[in-house]
C-alpha positions in Angstrom: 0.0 0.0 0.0 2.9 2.4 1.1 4.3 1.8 -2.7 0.9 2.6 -3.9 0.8 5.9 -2.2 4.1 6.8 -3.3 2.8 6.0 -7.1 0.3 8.2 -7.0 2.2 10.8 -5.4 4.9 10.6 -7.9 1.6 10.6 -11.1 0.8 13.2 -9.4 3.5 15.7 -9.0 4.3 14.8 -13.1 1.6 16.4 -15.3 3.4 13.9 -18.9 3.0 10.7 -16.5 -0.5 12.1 -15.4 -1.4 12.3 -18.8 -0.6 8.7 -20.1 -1.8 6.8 -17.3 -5.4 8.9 -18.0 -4.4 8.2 -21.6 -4.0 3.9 -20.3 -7.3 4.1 -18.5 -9.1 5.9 -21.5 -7.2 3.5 -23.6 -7.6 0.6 -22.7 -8.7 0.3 -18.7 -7.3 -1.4 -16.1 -5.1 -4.1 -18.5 -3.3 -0.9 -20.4 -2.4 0.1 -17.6 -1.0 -3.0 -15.9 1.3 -3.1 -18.9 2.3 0.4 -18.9 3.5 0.0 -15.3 4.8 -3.5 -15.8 5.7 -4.6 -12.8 5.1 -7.2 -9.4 3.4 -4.5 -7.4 1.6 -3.5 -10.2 -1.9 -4.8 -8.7 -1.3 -2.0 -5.7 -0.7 0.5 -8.0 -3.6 -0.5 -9.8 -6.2 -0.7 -7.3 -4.8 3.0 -5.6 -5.5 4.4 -9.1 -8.5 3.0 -9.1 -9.6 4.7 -6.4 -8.1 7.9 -7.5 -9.5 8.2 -10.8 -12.8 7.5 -8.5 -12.0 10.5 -6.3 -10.6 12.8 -9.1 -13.5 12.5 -11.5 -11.8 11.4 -14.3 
């Protein structure tokens, strides 16, 4: 969870990253972005965005 916060933090703080994980979800949902991120804790990282695409509106 704590690497999931950072994640988001880190999306966050960089408005190009912003833009193509918006762009992955857009895209091609959850799996696009699984790909894009490509990595073991990836599921985390997934299920924080998840929840803040929820919160952000987008």
């Amino acid at each position: 969870m704590q690497l999931a916060t950072e994640a988001v933090t880190r999306i966050e703080g960089n408005a190009d990253l912003m833009q193509r994980v918006i762009s992955a979800f857009q895209a091609g949902g959850i799996s696009a972005l699984e790909q894009l991120l490509n990595h073991p804790a990836a599921s985390f990282v997934v299920a924080a965005m998840k929840d803040w695409q929820k919160n952000k509106g987008t």
